[in-house]
C-alpha positions as CSV (number, residue, x, y, z in Angstrom):
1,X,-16.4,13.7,-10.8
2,X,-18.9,12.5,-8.1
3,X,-20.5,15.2,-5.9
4,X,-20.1,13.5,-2.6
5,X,-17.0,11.9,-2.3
6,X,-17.0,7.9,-1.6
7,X,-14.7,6.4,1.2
8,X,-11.5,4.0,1.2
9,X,-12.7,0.1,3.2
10,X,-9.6,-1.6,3.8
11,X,-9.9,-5.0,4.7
12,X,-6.4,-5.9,6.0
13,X,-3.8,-6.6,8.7
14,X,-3.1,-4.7,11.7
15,X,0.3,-5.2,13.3
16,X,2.6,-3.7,16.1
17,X,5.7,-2.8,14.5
18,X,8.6,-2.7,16.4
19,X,12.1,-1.8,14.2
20,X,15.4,-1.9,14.6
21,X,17.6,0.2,12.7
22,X,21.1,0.0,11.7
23,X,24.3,0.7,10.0
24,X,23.7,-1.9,8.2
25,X,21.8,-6.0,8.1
26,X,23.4,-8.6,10.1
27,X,23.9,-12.0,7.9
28,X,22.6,-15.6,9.5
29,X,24.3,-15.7,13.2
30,X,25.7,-12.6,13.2
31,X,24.7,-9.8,15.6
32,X,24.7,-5.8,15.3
33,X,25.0,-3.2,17.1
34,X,21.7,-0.8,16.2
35,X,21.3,2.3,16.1
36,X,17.8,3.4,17.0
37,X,14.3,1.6,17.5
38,X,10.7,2.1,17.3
39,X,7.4,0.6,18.4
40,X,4.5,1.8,16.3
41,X,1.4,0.9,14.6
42,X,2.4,-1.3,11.4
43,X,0.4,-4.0,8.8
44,X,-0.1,-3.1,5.6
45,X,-3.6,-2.6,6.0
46,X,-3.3,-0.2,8.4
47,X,-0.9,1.3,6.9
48,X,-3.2,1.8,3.5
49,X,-6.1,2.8,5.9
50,X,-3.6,5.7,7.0
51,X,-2.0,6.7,4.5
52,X,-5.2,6.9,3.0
53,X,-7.2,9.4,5.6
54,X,-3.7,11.5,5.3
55,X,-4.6,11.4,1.8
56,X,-7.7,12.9,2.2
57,X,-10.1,10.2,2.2
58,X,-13.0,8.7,4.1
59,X,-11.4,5.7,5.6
60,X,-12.4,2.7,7.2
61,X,-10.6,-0.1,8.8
62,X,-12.0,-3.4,9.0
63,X,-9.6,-6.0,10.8
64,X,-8.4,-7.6,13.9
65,X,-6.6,-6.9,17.3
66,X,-5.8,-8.6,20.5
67,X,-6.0,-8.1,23.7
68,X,-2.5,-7.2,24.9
69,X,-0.5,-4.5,25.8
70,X,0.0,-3.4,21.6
71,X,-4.5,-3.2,21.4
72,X,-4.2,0.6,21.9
73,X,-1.0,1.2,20.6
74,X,-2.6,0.2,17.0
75,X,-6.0,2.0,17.4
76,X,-4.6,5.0,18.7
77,X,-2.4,4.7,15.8
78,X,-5.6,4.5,13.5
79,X,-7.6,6.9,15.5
80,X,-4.8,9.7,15.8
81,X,-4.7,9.4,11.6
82,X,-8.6,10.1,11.2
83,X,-9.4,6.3,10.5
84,X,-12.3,4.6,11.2
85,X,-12.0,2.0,13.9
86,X,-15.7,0.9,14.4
87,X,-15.7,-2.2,12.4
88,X,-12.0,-3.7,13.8
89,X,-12.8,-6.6,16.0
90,X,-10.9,-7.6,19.7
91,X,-10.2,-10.8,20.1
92,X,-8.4,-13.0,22.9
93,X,-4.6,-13.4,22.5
94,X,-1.9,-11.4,21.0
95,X,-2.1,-8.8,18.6
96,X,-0.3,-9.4,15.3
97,X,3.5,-8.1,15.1
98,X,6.1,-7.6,12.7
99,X,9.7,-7.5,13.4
100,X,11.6,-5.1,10.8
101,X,15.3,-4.3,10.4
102,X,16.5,-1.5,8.4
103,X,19.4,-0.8,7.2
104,X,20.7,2.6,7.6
105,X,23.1,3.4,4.7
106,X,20.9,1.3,2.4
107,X,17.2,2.1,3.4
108,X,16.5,-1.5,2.4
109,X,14.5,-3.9,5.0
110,X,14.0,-7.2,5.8
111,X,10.4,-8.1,7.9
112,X,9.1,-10.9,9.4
113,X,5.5,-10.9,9.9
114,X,3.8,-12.7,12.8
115,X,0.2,-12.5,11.9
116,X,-1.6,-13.7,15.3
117,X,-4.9,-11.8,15.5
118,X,-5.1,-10.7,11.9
119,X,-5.7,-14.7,11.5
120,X,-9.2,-14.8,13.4
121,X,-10.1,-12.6,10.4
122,X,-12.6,-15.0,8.6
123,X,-14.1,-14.8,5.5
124,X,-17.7,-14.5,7.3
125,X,-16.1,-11.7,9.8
126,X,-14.8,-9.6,7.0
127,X,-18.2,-10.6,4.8
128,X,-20.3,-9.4,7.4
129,X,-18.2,-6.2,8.3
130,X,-17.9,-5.2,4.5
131,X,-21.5,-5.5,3.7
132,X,-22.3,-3.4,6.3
133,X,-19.9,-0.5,5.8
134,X,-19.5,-0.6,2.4
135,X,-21.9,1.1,-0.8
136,X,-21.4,1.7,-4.3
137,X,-18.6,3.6,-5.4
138,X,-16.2,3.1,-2.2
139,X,-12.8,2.0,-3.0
140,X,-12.0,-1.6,-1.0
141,X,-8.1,-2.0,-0.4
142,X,-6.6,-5.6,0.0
143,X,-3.5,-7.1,0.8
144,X,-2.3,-10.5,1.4
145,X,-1.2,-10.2,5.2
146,X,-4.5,-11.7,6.1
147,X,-5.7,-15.2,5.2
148,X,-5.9,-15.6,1.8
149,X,-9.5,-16.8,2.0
150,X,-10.2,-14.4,3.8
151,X,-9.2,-11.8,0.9
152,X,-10.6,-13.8,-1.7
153,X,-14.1,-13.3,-0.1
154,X,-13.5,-9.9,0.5
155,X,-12.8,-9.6,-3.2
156,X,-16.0,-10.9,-4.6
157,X,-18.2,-9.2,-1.9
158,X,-16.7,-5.9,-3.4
159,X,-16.8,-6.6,-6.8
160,X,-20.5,-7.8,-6.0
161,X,-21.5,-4.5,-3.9
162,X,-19.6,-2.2,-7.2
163,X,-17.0,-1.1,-5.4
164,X,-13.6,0.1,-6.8
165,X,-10.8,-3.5,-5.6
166,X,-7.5,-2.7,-5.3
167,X,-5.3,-5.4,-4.7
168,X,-1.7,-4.9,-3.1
169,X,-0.8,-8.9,-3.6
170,X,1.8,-8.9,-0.4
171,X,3.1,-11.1,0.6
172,X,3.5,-13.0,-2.8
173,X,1.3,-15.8,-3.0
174,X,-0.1,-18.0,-5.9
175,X,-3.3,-16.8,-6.3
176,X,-6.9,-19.1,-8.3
177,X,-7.2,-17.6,-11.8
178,X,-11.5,-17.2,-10.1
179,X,-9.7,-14.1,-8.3
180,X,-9.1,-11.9,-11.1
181,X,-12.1,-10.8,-12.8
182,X,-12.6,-9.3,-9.5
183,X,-9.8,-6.9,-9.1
184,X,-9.9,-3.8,-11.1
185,X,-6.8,-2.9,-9.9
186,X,-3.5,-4.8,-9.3
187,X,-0.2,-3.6,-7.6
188,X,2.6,-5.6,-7.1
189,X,6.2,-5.2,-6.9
190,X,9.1,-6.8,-9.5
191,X,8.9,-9.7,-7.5
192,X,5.7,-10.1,-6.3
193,X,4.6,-10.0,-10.0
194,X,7.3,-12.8,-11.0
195,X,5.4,-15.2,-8.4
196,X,2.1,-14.7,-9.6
197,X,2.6,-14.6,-12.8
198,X,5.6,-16.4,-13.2
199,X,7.1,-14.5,-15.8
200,X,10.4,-13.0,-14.3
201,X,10.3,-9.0,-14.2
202,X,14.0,-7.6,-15.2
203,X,13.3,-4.0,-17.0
204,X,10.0,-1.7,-18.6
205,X,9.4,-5.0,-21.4
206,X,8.6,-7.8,-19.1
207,X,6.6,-5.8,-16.7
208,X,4.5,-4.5,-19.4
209,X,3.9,-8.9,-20.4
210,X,3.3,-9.2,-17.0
211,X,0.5,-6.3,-17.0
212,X,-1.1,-7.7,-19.5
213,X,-0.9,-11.5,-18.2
214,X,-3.3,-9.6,-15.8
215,X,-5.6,-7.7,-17.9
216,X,-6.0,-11.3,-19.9
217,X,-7.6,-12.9,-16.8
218,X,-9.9,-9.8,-16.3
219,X,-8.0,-7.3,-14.2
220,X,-8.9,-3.6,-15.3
221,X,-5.6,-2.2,-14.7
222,X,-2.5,-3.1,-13.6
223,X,0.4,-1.2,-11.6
224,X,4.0,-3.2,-11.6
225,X,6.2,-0.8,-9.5
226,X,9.9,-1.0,-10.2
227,X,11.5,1.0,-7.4
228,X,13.6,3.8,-8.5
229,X,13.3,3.0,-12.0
230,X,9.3,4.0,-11.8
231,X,6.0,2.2,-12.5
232,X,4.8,0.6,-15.8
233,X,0.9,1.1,-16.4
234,X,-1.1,-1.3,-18.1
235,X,-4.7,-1.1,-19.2
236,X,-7.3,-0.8,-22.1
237,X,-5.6,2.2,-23.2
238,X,-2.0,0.5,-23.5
239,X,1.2,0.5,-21.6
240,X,3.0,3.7,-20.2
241,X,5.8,3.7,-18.6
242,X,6.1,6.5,-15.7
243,X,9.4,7.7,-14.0
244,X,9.5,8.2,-10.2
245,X,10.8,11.2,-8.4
246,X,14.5,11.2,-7.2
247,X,14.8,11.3,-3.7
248,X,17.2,10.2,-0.8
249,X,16.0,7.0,0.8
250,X,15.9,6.9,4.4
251,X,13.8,3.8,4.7
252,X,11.7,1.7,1.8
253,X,9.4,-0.2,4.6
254,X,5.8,1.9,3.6
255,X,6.5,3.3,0.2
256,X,4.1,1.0,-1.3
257,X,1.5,1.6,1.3
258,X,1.5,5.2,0.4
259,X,1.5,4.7,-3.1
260,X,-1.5,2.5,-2.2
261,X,-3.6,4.7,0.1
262,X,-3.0,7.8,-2.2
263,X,-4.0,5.8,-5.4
264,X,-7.0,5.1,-3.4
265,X,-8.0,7.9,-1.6
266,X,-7.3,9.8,-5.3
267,X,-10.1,7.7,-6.9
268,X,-12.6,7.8,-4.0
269,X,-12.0,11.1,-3.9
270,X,-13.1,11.5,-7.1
271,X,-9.7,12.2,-9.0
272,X,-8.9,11.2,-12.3
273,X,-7.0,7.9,-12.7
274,X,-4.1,9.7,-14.1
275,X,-4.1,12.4,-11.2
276,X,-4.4,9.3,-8.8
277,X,-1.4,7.0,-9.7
278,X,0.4,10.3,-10.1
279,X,-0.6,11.5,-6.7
280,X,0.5,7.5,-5.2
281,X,4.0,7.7,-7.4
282,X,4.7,11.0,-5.5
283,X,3.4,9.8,-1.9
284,X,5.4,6.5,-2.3
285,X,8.4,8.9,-3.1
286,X,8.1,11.0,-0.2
287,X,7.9,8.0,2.4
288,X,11.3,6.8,2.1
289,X,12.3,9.6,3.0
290,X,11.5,9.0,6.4
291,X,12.2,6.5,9.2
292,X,9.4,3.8,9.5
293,X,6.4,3.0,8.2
294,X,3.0,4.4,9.9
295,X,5.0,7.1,10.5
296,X,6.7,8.2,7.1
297,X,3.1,8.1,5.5
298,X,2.8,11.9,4.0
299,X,-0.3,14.1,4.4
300,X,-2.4,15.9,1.3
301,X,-0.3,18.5,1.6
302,X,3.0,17.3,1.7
303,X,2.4,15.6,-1.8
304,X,0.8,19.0,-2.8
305,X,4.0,20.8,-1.8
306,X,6.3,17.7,-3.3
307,X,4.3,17.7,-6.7
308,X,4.8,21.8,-6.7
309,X,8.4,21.6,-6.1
310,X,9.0,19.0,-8.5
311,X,7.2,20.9,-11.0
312,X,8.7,24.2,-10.0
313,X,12.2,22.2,-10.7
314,X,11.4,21.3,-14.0
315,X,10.5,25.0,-15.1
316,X,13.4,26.0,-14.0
317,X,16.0,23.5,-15.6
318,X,13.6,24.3,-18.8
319,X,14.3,28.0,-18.2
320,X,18.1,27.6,-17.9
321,X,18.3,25.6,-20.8
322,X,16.6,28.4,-22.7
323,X,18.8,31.1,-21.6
324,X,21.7,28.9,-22.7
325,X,21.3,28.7,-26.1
């Protein structure tokens, strides 16, 4: 375990979310009445930078905003959550947006993204910003909300500076094979992983091929997250399949963010891998049970008290099951 703990660099997007919810989605040219709406800070960068200082974690933003009436929306959003906001850049126009609709009986969403600002993110900007944040050690978080240039450089000026990469590839996009050896860590979704791998993700089997489709282009490790039916693991050391907590789902828009930012903050906080992607399985569990997405992104101690309770759980069904035989 390191003695000084290293810090979580997310180079992502940055969006004003505003999101409708409802009793349930409206199909093409129908319209709904909703039920409730919210306008807060959003992007799944953001999101990983936040979920990641509520994780614990030294965390630093780098990314861009506008200059509109949503600028201090987001950074009061990033502030208020203990991130860093000195290397996110202003830039003239818009700041980005992202229009999501949740369905209230389901928790499922749907999202368009506008990305405005998040697109003056160059390669150089987010070079520049990186190298002069970033050490040895640090953990950099990327997603794919940015331009994918943009990410790629990002990539190989972390890999090059020996930092930990963690790469949340969303949205799905066909990525150069020259990416990979770069990422130590990889986490998509079931169908995020059928897209860039093209091999189609249906149950525990084909997620572990897909895993190691990764770790045979010279990704370290590779997280496919299945929902409700949990997360298959693949590395060096094999393929594990891991069960997710049961929970009532209010709203699925962050769960992988907080997966992501707790994964994160676990290994820059210097956490074993295991306690890490156990500590993201429980966060991702925990936010959807809440309504939105900065917003449902739990604290240290709220996955503290979750894991505890789960564990309490399970010494008491052991217990029970004793005393009945």
């Amino acid at each position: 375990m390191r003695t000084t703990a290293s810090k979580v660099v997310v180079v992502g997007s940055i969006t004003a979310d505003l999101t409708a919810f409802g009793r349930r989605l409206p199909v093409p040219g129908e319209t709904v009445i909703g039920q409730s709406f919210t306008l807060v800070l959003g992007g799944k960068g953001a999101n990983q930078a936040l979920a990641a200082a509520r994780a614990g974690a030294r965390s630093t933003m780098i990314g861009c905003i506008g200059d509109d009436l949503f600028r201090d929306i987001v950074l009061s959003g990033l502030r208020d959550g203990g991130v860093d906001t000195s290397s996110v850049t202003s830039v003239h126009g818009p700041t980005g947006v992202a229009h999501i609709r949740v369905d209230n009986t389901s928790g499922q969403n749907d999202i368009v993204i506008v990305p405005l600002a998040n697109s003056s993110l160059t390669p150089d900007l987010a070079e520049r910003k990186l190298r002069a944040v970033a050490r040895r050690g640090d953990v950099l978080m990327l997603q794919l909300e940015i331009p994918l240039e943009t990410a790629f450089r990002a990539a190989i000026v972390g890999h090059e500076l020996g930092m930990t990469v963690i790469l949340d590839p969303a949205p799905a996009a066909i990525l150069p094979d020259e990416i990979w050896p770069c990422i130590d860590v990889v986490t998509p979704n079931e169908s995020e992983a059928t897209v860039l791998t093209g091999i189609k993700v249906c149950h525990v089997e084909s997620a572990a091929e897909v895993g190691r489709w990764f770790l045979e282009r010279g990704v370290r490790a590779a997280l496919i997250t299945l929902g409700d039916k949990g997360i298959v693991q693949v590395n060096e050391a094999g393929v594990q399949s891991r069960s997710t907590p049961k929970v009532d789902v209010l709203d699925t828009t962050a769960a992988g963010d907080a997966f992501a930012g707790n994964l994160g903050a676990g290994l820059a906080n210097g956490r074993t891998w295991d306690e890490s992607v156990t500590r993201g399985i429980y966060a991702g569990a925990l936010a959807v049970t809440a309504a939105g997405a900065s917003t449902s992104l739990p604290t240290a101690d709220d996955v503290d008290a979750f894991i505890k309770s789960q564990n309490d759980d399970r010494k008491d069904m052991s217990c029970a099951k004793t005393q009945a035989r």
